[in-house]
C-alpha positions as CSV (number, residue, x, y, z in Angstrom):
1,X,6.8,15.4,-3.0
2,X,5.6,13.8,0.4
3,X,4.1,10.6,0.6
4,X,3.3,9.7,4.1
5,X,1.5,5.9,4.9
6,X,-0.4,5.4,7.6
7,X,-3.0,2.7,9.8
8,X,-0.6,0.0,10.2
9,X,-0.2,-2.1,13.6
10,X,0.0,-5.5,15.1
11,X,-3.0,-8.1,14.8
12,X,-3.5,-11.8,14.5
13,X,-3.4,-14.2,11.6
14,X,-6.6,-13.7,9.7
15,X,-7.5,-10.2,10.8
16,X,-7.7,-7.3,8.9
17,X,-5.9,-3.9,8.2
18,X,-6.4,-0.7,6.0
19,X,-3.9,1.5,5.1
20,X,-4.0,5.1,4.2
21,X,-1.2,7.1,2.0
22,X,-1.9,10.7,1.3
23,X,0.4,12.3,-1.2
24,X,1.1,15.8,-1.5
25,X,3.7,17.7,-4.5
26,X,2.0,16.6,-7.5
27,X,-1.1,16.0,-9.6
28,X,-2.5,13.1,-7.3
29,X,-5.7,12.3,-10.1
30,X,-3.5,11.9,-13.2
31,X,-0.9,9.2,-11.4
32,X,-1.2,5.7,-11.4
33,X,-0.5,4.6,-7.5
34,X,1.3,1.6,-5.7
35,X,1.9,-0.1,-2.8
36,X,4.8,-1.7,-1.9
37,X,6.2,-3.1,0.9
38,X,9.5,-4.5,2.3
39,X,9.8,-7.5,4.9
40,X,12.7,-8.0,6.9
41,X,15.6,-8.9,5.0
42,X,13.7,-9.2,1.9
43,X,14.0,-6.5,-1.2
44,X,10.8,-4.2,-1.6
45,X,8.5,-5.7,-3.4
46,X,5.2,-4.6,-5.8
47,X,2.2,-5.3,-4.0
48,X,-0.8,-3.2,-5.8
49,X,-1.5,-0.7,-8.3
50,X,-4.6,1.5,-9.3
51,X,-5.0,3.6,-12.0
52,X,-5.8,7.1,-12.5
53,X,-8.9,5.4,-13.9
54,X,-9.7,3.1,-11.3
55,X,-7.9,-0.2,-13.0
56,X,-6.4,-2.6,-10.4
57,X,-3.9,-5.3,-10.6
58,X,-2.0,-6.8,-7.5
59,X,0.8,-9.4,-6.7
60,X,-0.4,-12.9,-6.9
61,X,0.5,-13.2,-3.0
62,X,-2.0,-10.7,-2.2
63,X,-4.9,-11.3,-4.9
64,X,-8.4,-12.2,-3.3
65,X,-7.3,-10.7,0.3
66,X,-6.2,-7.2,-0.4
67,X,-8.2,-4.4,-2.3
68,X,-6.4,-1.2,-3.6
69,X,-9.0,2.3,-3.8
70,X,-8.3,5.5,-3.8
71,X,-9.3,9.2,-3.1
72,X,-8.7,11.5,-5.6
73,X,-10.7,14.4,-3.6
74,X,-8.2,13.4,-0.6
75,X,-4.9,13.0,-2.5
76,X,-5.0,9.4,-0.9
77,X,-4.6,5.9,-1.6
78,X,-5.9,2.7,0.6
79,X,-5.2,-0.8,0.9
80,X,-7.5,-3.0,2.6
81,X,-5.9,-6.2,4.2
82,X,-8.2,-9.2,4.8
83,X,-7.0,-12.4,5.8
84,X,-3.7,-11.3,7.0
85,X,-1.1,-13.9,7.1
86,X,2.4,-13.7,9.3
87,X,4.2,-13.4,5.6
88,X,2.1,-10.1,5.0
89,X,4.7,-8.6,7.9
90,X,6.3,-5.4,6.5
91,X,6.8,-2.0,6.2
92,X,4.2,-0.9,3.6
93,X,4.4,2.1,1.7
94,X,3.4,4.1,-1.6
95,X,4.5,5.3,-4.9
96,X,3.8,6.4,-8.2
97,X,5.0,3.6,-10.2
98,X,5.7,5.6,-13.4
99,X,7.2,8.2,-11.6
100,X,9.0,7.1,-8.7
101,X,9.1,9.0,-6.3
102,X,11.6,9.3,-3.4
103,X,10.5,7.1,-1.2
104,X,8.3,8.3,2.2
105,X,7.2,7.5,5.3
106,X,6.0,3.6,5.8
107,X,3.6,2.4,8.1
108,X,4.5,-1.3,9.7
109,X,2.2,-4.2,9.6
110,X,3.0,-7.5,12.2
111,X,1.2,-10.3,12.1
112,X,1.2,-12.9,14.6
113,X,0.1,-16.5,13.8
């Protein structure tokens, strides 16, 4: 299993980011999919899931800004990031949340105030 996150960078409070995670080594349509991310310091935290059905639910941090979607043709999994604030700051990455994964590549997101 690979799962490999990528679009991340540096960009002002209030900007806007979206995230890509392809996955590879499994049935990508039948698994629910996460993100998660990790801030300095701080434990990994849940930040969004979609179902294999297209069902959303995120972190109350993140509601109203950021938008999970996926790509079943593509094996991938987005996150758009509106209205970025400087405690968005993290490495971000996927999973499949009933199946764990090892974990794989992040992508880091800064944001400056």
């Amino acid at each position: 299993v690979q799962l490999q996150a990528s679009g991340g960078g540096s960009v002002q409070a209030g900007g806007s980011l979206t995230l890509s995670c392809t996955a590879s080594g499994f049935i990508f349509r039948t698994k629910t999919m996460g993100w998660y991310r990790q801030a300095p310091e701080k434990e990994r935290e849940w930040v969004a899931t979609i179902t294999r059905d297209g069902n959303t639910n995120y972190a109350d941090s993140v509601k109203g800004r950021f938008t999970i979607d996926r790509s079943n043709a593509k094996n991938t999994v987005y996150l758009q990031m509106n209205s970025l604030e400087p405690e968005d700051t993290a490495v971000y990455y996927c999973n499949a949340p009933l199946s764990m994964y090892s974990w794989g590549r992040g992508t880091l997101v800064t944001v400056s105030s």
